[in-house]
CHARMM-style PDB file with segment names, atoms N, HN, CA, C and O in Angstrom:
ATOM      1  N   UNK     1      28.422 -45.528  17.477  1.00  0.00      PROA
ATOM      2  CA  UNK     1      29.387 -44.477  17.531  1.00  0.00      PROA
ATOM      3  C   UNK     1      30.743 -45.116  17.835  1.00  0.00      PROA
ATOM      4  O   UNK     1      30.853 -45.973  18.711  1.00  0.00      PROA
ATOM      5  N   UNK     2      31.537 -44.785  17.268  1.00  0.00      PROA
ATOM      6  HN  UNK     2      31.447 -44.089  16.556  1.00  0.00      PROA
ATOM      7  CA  UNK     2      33.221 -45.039  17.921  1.00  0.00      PROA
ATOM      8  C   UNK     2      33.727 -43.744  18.421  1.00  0.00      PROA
ATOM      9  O   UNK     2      33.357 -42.575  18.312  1.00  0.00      PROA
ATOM     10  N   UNK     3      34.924 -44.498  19.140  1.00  0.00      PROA
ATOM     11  HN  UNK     3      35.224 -45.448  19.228  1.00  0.00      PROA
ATOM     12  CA  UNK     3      36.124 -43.326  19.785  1.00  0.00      PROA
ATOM     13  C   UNK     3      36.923 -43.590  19.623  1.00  0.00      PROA
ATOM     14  O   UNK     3      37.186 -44.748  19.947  1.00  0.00      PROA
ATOM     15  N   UNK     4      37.948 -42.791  19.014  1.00  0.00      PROA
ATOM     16  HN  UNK     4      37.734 -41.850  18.750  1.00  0.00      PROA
ATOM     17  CA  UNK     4      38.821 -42.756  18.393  1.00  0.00      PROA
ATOM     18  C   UNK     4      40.223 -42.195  19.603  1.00  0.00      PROA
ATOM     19  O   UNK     4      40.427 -41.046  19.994  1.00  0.00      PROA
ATOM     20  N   UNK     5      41.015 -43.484  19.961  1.00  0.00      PROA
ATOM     21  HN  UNK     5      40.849 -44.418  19.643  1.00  0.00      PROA
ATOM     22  CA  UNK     5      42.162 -43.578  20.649  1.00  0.00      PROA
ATOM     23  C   UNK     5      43.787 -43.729  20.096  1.00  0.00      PROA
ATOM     24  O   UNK     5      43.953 -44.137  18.947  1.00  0.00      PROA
ATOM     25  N   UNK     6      44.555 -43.508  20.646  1.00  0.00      PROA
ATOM     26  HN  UNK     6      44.420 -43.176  21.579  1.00  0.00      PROA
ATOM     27  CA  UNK     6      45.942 -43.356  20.207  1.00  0.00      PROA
ATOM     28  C   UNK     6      45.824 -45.185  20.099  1.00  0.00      PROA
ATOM     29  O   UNK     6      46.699 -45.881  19.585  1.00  0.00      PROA
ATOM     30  N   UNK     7      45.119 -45.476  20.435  1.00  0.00      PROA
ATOM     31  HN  UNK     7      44.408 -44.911  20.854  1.00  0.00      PROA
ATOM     32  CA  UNK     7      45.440 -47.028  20.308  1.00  0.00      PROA
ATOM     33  C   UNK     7      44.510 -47.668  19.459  1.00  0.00      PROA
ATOM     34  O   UNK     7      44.432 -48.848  19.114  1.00  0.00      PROA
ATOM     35  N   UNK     8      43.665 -46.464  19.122  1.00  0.00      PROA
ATOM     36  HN  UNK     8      43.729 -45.507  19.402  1.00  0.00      PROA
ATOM     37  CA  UNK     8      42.754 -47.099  17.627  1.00  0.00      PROA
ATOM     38  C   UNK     8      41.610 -46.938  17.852  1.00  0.00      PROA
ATOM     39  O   UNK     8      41.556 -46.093  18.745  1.00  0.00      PROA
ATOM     40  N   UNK     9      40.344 -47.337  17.492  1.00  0.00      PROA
ATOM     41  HN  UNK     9      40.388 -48.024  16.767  1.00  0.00      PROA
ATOM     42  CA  UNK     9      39.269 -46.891  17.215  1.00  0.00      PROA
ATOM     43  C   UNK     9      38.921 -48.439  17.675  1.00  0.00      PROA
ATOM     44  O   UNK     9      39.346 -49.582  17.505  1.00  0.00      PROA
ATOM     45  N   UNK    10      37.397 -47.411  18.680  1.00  0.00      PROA
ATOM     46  HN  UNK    10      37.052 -46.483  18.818  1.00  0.00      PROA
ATOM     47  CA  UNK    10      36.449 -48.709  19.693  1.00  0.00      PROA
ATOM     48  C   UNK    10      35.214 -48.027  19.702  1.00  0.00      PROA
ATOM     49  O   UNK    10      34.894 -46.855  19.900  1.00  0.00      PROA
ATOM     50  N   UNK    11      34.602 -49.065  19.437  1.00  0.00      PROA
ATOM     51  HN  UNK    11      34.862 -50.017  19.276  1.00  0.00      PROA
ATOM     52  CA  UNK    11      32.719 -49.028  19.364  1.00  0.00      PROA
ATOM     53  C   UNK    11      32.410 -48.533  21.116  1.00  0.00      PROA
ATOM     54  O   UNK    11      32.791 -48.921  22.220  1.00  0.00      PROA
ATOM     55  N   UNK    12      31.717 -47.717  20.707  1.00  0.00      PROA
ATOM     56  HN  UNK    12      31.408 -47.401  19.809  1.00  0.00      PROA
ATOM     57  CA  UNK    12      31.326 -46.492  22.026  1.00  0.00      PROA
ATOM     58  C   UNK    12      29.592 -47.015  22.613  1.00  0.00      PROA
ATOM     59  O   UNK    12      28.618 -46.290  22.414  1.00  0.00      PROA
ATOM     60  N   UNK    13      29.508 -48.156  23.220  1.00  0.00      PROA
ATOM     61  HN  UNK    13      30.299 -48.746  23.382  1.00  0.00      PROA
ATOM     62  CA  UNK    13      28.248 -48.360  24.003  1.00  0.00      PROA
ATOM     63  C   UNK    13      27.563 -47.072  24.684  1.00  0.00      PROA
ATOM     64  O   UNK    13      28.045 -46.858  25.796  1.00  0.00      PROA
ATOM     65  N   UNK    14      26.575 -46.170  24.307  1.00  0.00      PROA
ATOM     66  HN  UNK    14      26.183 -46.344  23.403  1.00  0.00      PROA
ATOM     67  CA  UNK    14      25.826 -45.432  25.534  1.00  0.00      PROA
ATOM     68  C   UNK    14      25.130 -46.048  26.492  1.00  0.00      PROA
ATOM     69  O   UNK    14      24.279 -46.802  26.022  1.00  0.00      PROA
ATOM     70  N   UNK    15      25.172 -46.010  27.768  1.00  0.00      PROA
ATOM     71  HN  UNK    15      25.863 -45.397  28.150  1.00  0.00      PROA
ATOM     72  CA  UNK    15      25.037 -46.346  29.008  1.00  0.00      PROA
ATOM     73  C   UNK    15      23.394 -45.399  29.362  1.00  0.00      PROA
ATOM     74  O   UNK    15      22.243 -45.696  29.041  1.00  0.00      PROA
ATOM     75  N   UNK    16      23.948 -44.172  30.160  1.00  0.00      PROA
ATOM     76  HN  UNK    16      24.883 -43.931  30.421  1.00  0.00      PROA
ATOM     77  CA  UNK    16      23.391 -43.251  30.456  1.00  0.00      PROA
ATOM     78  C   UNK    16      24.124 -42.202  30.907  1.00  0.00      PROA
ATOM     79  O   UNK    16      25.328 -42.411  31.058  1.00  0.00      PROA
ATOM     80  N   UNK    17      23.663 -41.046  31.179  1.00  0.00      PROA
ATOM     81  HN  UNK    17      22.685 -40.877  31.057  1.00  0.00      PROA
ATOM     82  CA  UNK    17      23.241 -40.064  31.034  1.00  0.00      PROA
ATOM     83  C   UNK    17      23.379 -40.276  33.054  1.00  0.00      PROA
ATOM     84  O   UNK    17      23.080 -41.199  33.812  1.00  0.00      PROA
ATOM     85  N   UNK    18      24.199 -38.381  33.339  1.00  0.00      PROA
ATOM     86  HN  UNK    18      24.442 -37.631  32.723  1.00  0.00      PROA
ATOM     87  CA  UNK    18      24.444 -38.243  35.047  1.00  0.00      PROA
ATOM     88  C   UNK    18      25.122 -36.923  35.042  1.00  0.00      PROA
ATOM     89  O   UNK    18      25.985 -36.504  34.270  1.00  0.00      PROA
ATOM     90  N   UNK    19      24.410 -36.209  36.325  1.00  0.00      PROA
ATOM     91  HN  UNK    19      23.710 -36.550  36.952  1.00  0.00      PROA
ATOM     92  CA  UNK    19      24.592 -35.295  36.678  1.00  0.00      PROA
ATOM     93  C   UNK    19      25.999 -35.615  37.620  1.00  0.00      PROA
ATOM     94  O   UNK    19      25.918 -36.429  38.540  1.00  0.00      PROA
ATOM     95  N   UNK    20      27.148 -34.991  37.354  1.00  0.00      PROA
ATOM     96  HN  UNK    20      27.214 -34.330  36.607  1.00  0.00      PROA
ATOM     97  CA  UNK    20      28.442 -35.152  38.288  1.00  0.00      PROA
ATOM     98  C   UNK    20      29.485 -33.865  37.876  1.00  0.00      PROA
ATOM     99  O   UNK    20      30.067 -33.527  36.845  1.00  0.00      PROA
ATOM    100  N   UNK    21      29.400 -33.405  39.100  1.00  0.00      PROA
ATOM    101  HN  UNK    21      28.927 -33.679  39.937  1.00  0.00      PROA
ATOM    102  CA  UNK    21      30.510 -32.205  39.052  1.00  0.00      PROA
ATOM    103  C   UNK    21      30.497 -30.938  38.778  1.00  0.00      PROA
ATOM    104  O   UNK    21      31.404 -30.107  38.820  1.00  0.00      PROA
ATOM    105  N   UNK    22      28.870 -30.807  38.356  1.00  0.00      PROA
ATOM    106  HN  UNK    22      28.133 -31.482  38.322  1.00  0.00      PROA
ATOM    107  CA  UNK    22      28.482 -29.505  37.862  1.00  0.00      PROA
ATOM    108  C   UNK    22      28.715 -29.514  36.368  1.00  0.00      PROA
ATOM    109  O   UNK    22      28.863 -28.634  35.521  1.00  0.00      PROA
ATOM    110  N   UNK    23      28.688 -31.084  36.356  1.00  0.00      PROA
ATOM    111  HN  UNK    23      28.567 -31.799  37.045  1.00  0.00      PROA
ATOM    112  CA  UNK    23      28.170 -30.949  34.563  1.00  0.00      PROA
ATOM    113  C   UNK    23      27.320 -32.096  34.425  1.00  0.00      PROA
ATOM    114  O   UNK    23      26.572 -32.528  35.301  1.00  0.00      PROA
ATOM    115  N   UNK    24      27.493 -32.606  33.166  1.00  0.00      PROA
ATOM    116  HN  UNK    24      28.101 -32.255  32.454  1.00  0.00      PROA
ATOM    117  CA  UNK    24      26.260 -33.668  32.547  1.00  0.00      PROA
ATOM    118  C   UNK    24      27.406 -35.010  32.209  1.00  0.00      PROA
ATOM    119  O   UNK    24      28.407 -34.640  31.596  1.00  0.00      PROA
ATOM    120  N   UNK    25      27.374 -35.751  32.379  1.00  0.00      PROA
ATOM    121  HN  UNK    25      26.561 -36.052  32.878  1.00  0.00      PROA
ATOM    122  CA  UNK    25      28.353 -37.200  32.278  1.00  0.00      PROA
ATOM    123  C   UNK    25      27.760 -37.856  31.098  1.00  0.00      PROA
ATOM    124  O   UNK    25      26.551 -37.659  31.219  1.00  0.00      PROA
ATOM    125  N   UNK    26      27.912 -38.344  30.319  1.00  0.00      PROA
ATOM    126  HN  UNK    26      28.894 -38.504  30.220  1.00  0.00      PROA
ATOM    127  CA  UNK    26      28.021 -39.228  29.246  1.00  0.00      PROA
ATOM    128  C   UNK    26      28.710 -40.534  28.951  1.00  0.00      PROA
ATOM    129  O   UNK    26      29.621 -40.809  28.170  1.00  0.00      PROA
ATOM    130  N   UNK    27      27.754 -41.529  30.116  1.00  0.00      PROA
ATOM    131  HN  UNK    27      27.013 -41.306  30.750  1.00  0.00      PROA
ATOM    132  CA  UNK    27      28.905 -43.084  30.348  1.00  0.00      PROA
ATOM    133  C   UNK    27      28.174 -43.965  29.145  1.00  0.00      PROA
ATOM    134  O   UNK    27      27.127 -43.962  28.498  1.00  0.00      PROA
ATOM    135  N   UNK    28      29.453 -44.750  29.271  1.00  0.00      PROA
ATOM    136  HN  UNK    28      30.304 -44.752  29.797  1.00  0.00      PROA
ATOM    137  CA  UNK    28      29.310 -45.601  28.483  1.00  0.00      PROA
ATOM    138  C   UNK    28      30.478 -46.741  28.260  1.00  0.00      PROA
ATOM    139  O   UNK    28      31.582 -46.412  28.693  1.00  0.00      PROA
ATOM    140  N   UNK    29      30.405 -47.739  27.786  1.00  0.00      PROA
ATOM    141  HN  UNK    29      29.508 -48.007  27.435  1.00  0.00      PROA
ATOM    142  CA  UNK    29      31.252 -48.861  27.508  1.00  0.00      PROA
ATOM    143  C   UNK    29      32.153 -48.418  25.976  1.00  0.00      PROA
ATOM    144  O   UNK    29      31.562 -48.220  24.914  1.00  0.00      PROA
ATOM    145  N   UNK    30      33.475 -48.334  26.116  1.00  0.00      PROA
ATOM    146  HN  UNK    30      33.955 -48.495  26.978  1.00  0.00      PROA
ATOM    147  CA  UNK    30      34.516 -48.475  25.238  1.00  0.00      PROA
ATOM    148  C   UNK    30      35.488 -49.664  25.549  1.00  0.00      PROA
ATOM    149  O   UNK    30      36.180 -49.834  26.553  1.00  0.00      PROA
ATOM    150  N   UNK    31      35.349 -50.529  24.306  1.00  0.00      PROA
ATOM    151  HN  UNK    31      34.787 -50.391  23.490  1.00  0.00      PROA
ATOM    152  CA  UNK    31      36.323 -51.703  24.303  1.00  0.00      PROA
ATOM    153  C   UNK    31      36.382 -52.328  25.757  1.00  0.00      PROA
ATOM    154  O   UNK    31      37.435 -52.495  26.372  1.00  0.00      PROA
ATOM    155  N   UNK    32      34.830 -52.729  26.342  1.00  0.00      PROA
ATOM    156  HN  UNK    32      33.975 -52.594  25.843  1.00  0.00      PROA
ATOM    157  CA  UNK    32      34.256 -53.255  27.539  1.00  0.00      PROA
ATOM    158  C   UNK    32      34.569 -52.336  28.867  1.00  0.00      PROA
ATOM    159  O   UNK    32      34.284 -52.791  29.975  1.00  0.00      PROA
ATOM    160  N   UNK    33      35.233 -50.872  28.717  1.00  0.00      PROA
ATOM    161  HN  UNK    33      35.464 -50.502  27.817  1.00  0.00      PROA
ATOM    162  CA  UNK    33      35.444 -51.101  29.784  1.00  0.00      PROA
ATOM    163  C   UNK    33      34.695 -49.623  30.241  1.00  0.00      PROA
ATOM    164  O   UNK    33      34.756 -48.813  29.316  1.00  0.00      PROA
ATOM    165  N   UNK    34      34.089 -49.159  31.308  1.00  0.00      PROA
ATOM    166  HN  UNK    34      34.040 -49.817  32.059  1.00  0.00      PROA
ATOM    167  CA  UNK    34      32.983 -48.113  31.459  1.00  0.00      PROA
ATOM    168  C   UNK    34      34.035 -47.039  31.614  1.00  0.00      PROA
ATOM    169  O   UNK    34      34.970 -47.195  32.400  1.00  0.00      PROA
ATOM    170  N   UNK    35      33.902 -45.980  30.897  1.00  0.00      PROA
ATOM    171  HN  UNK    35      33.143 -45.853  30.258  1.00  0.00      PROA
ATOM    172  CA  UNK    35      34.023 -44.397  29.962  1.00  0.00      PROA
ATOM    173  C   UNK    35      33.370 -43.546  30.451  1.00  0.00      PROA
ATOM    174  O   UNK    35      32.204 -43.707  30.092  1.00  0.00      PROA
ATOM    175  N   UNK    36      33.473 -42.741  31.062  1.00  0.00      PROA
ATOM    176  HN  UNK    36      34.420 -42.611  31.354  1.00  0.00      PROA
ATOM    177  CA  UNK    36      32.524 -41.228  30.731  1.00  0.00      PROA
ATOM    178  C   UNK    36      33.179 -40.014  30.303  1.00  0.00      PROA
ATOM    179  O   UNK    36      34.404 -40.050  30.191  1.00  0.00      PROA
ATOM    180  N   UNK    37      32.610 -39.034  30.067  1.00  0.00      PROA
ATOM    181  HN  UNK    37      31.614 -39.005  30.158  1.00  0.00      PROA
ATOM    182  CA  UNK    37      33.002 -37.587  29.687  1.00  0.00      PROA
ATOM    183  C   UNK    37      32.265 -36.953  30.122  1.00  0.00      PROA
ATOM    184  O   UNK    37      31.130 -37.409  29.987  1.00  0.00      PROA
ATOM    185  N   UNK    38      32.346 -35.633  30.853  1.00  0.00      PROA
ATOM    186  HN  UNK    38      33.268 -35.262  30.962  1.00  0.00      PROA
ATOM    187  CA  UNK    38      31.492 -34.808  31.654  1.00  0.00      PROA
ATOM    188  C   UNK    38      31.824 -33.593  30.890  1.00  0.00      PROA
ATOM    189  O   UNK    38      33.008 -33.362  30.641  1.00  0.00      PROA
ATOM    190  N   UNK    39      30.747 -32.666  30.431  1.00  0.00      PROA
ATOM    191  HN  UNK    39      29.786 -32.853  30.633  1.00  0.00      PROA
ATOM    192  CA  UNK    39      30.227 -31.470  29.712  1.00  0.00      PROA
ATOM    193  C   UNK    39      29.993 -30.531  31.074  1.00  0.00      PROA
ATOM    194  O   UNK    39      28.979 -30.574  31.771  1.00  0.00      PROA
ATOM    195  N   UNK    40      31.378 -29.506  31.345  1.00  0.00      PROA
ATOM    196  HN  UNK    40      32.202 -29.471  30.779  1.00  0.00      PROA
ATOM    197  CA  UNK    40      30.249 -28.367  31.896  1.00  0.00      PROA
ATOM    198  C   UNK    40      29.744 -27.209  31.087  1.00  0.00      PROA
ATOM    199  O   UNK    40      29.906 -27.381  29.879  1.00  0.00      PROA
ATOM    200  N   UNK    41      29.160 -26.043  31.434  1.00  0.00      PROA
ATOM    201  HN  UNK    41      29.028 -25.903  32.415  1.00  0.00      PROA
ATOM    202  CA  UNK    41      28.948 -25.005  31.058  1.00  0.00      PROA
ATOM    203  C   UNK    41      30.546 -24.331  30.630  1.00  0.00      PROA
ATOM    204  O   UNK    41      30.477 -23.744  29.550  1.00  0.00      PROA
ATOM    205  N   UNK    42      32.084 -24.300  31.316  1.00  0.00      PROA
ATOM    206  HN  UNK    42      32.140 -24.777  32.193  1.00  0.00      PROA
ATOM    207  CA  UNK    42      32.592 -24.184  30.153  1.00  0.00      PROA
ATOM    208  C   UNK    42      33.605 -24.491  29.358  1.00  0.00      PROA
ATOM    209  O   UNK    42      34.747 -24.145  29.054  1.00  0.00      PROA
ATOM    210  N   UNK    43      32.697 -25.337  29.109  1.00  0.00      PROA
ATOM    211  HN  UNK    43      31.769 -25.618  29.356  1.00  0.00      PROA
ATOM    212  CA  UNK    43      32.846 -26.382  27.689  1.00  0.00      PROA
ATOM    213  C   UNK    43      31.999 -25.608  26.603  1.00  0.00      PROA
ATOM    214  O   UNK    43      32.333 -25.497  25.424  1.00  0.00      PROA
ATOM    215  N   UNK    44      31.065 -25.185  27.069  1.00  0.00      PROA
ATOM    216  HN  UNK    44      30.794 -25.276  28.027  1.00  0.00      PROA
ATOM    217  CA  UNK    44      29.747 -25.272  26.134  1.00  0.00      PROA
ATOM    218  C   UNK    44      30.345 -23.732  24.999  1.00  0.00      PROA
ATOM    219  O   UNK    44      29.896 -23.601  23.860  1.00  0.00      PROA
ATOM    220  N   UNK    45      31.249 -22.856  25.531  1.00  0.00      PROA
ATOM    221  HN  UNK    45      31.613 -22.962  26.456  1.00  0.00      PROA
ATOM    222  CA  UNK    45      31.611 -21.693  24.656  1.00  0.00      PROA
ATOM    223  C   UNK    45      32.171 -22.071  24.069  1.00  0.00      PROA
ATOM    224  O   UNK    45      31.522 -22.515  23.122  1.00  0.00      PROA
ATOM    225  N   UNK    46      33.488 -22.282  23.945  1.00  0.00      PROA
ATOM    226  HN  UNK    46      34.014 -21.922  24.715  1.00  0.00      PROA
ATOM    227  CA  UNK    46      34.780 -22.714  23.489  1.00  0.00      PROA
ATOM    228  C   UNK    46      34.014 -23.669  22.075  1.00  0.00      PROA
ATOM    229  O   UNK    46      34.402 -23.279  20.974  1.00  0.00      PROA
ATOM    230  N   UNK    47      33.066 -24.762  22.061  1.00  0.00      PROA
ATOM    231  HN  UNK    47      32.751 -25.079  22.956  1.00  0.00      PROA
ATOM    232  CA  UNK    47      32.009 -25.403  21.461  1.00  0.00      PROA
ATOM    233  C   UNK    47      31.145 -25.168  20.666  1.00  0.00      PROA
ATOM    234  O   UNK    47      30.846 -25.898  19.721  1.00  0.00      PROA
ATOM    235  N   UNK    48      30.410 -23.652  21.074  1.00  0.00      PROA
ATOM    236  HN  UNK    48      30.652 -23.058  21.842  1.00  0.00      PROA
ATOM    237  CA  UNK    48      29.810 -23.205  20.242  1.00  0.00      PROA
ATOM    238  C   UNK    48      30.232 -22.156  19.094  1.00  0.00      PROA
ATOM    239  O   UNK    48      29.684 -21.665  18.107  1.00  0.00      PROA
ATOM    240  N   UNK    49      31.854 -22.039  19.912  1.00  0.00      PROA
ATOM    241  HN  UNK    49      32.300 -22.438  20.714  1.00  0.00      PROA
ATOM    242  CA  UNK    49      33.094 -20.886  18.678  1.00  0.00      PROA
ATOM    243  C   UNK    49      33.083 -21.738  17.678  1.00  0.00      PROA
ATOM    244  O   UNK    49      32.667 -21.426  16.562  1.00  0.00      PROA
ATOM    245  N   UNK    50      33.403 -22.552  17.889  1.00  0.00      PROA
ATOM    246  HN  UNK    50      33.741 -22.805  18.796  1.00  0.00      PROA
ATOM    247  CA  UNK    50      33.688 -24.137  16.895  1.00  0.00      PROA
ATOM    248  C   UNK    50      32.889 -24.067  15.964  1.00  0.00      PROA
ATOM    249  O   UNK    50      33.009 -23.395  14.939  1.00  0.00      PROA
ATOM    250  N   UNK    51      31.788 -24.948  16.354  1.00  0.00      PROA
ATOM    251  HN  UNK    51      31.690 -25.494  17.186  1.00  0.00      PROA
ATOM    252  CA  UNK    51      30.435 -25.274  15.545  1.00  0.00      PROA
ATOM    253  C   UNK    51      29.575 -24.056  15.138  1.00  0.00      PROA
ATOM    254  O   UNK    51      28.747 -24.391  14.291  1.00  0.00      PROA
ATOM    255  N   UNK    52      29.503 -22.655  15.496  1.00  0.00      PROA
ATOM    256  HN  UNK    52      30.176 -22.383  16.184  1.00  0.00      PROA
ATOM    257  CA  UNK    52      28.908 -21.680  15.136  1.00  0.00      PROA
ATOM    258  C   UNK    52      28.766 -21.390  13.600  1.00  0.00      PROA
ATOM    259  O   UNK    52      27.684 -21.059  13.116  1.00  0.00      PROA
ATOM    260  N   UNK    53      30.144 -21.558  12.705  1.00  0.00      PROA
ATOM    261  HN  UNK    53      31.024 -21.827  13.099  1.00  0.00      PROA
ATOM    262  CA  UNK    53      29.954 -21.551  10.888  1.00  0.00      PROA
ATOM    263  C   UNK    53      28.845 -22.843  10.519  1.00  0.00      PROA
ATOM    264  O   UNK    53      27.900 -22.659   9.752  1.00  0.00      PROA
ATOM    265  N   UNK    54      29.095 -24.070  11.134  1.00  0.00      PROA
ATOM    266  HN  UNK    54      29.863 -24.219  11.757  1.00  0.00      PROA
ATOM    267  CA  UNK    54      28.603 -25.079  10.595  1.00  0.00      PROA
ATOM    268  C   UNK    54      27.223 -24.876  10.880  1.00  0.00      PROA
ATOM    269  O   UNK    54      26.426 -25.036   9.955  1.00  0.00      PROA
ATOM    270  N   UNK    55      26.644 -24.420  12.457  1.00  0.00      PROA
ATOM    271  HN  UNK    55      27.291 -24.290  13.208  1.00  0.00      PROA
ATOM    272  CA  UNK    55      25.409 -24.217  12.624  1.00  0.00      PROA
ATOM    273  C   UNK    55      24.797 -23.626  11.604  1.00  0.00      PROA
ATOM    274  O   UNK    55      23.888 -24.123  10.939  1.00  0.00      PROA
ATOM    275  N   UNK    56      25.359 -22.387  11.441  1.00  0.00      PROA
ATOM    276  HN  UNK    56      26.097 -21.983  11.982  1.00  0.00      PROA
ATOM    277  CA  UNK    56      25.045 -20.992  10.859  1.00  0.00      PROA
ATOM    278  C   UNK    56      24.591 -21.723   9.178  1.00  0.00      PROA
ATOM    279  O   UNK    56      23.461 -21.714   8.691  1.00  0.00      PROA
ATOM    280  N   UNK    57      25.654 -22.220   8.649  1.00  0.00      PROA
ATOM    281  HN  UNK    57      26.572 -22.228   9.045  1.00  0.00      PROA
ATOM    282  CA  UNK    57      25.581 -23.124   7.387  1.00  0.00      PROA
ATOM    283  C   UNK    57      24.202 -23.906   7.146  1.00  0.00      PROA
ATOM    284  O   UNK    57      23.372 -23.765   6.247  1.00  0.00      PROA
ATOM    285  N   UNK    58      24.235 -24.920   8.425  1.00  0.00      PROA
ATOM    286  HN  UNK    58      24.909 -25.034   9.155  1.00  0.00      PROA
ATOM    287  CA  UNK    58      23.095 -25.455   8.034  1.00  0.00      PROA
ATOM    288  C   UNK    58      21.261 -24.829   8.457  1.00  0.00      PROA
ATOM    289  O   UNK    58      20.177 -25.265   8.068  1.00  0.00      PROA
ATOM    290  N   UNK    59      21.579 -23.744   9.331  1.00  0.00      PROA
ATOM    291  HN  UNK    59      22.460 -23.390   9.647  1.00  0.00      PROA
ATOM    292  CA  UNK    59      20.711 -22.849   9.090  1.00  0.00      PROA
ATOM    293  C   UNK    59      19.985 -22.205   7.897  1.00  0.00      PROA
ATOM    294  O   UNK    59      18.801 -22.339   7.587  1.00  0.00      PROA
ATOM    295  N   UNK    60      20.927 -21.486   7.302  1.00  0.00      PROA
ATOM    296  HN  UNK    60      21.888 -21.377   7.554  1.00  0.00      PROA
ATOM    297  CA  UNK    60      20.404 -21.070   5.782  1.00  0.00      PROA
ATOM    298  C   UNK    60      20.682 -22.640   4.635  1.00  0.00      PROA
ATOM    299  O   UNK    60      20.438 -22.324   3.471  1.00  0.00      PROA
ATOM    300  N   UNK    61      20.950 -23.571   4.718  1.00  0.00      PROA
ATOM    301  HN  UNK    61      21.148 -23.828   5.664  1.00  0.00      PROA
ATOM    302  CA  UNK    61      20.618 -24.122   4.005  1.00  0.00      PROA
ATOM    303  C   UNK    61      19.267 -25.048   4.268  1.00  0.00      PROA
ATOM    304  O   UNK    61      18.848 -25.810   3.397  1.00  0.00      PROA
ATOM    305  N   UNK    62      18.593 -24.892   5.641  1.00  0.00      PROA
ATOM    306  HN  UNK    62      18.934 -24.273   6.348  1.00  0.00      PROA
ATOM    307  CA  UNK    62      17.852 -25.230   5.967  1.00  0.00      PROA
ATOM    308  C   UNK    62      16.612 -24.420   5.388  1.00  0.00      PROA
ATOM    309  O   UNK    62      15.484 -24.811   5.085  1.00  0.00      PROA
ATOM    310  N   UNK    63      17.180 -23.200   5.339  1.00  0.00      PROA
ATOM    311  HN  UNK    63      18.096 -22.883   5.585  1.00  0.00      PROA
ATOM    312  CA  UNK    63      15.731 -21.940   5.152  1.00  0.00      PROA
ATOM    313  C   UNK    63      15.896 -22.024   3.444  1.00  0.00      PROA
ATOM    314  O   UNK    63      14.773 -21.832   2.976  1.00  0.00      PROA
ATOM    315  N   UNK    64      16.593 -22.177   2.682  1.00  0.00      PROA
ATOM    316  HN  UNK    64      17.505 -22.333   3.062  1.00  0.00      PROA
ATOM    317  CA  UNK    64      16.984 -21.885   1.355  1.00  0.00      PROA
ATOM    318  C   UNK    64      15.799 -23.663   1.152  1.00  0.00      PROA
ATOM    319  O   UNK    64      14.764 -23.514   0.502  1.00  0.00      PROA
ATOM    320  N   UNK    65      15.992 -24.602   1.528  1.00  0.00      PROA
ATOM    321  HN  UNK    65      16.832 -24.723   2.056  1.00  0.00      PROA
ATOM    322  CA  UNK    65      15.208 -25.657   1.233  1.00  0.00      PROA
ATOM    323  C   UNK    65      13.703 -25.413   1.415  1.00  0.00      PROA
ATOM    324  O   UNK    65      12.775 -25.852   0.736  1.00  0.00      PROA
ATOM    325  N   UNK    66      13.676 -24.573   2.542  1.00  0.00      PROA
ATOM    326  HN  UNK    66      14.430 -24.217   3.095  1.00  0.00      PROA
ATOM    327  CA  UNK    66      12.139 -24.917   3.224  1.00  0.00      PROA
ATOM    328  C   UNK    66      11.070 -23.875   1.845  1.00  0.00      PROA
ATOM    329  O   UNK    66      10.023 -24.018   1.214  1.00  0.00      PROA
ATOM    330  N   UNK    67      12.132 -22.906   1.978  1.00  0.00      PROA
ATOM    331  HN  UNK    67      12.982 -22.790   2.491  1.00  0.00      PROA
ATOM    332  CA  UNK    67      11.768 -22.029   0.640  1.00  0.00      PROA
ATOM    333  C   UNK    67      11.559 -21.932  -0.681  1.00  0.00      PROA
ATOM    334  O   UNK    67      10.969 -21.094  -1.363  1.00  0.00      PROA
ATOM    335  N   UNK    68      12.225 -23.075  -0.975  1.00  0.00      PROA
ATOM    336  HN  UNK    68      12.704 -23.755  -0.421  1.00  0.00      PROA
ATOM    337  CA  UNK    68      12.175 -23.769  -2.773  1.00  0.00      PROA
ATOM    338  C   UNK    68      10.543 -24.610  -2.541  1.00  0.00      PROA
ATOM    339  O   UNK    68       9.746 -24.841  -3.451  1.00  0.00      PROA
ATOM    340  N   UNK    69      10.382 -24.917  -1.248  1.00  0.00      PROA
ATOM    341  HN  UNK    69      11.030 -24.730  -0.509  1.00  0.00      PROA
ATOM    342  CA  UNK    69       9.164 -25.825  -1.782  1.00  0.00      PROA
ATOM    343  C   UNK    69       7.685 -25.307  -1.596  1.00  0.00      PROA
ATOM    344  OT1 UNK    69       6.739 -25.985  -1.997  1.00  0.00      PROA
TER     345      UNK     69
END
């Protein structure tokens, strides 16, 4: 995975995985140096406004496949 910075794009090491702050942490090594991002609950709306067409999308194109065969 990369991450994409005002200073350019760096290969994204996953670490692990941590409970901090009343969310879920996501560490890891960017351009050597240890990264995290913490997910709370709300995050998770605002997220699913987003991604809800694309879900939705690959939903029925999921059922439209399972159905041709």
């Amino acid at each position: 995975m990369k991450v994409g910075t005002p200073l350019g794009e760096y290969p994204f090491e996953f670490r692990r995985l941590e409970r901090r702050g009343g969310g879920i942490a996501v560490v890891g090594l960017v351009a050597g140096l240890e990264s995290s991002v913490v997910v709370t609950a709300a995050d998770l709306a605002p997220a699913a406004k987003r991604l809800g067409p694309l879900v939705g999308t690959a939903l029925v194109a999921s059922y439209l496949i399972a159905r041709r065969r």
